[in-house]
Structure formats: C-alpha cells, structure tokens
C-alpha positions as CSV (number, residue, x, y, z in Angstrom):
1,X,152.6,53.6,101.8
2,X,154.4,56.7,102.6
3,X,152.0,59.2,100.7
4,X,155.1,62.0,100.9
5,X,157.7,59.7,99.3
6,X,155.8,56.7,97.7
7,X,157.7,54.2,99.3
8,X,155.7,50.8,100.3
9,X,156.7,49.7,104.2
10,X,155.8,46.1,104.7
11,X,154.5,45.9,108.4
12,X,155.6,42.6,110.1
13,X,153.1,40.4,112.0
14,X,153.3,39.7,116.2
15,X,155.8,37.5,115.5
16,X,158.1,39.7,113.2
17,X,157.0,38.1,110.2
18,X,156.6,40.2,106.9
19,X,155.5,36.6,105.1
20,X,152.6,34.6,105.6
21,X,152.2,31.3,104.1
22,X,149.4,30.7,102.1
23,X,147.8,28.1,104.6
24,X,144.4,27.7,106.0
25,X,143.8,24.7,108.9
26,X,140.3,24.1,110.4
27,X,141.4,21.3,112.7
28,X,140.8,23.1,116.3
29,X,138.1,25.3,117.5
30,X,138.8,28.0,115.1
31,X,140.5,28.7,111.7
32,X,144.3,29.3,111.7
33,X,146.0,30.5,108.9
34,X,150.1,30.7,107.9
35,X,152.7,29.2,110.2
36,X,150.1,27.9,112.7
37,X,148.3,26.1,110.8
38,X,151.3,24.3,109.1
39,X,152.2,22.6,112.3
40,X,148.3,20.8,111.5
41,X,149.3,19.7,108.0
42,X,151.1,16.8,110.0
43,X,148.9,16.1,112.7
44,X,145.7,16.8,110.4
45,X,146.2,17.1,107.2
46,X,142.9,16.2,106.1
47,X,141.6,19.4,107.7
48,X,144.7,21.7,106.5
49,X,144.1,23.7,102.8
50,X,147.8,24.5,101.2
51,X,149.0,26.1,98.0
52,X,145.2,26.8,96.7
53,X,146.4,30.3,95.5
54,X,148.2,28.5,92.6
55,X,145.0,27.5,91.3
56,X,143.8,31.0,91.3
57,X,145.7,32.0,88.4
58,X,145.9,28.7,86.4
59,X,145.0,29.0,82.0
60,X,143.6,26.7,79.6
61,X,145.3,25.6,77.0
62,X,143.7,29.4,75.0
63,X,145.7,31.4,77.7
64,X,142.8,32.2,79.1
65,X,142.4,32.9,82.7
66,X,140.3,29.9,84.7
67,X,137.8,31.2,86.9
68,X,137.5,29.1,90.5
C-alpha cells in the first residue's frame, strides 16, 4: 500500500500474474501451487488439492461459521 495516498498496488508474479489459483499439487519432488500445479490435476489428480478455500468459510444450518 502506498502509505502517502492509501492506494493498494497488486504486485504481479514472475509470470505477470496478479491471480493465483487456489491449487496445491504434491505429485513431483516438491509442492506446486496455482497454475503449475493445475497442469497435475490431469496427469495426477489424486495428488492435486483444489477449491479447499470454499470450505473455509462454509455455515451450519445456525449461520454459524464451521471451523476446519
């Protein structure tokens, strides 16, 4: 954030991304996470976690906030 003005600057990745998807794979030697690891889901998608943040914010049927 620009303390002077207040204005949030989204910094892009190597790649030029400002979006990284919410993807974890563990197929190779190491963990890979966003587009990397997408290419996985196909090849391995046993060993590829997707779309887990959705579950981080899930309710009962109170409205109440589900811990994970």
């Amino acid at each position: 954030m620009d303390r002077s003005t207040g204005i949030v600057k989204v910094l892009p990745d190597l790649n030029g991304d400002t979006i990284v998807p919410s993807i974890v794979s563990v197929a190779g030697d190491k963990p890979v996470v966003g587009r990397p690891a997408k290419q996985d889901k196909f090849f391995s998608p046993e060993m590829v976690a997707e779309q887990f943040k959705k579950l981080m914010s899930e309710v009962n049927e109170n409205g109440n906030l589900l811990r994970l």
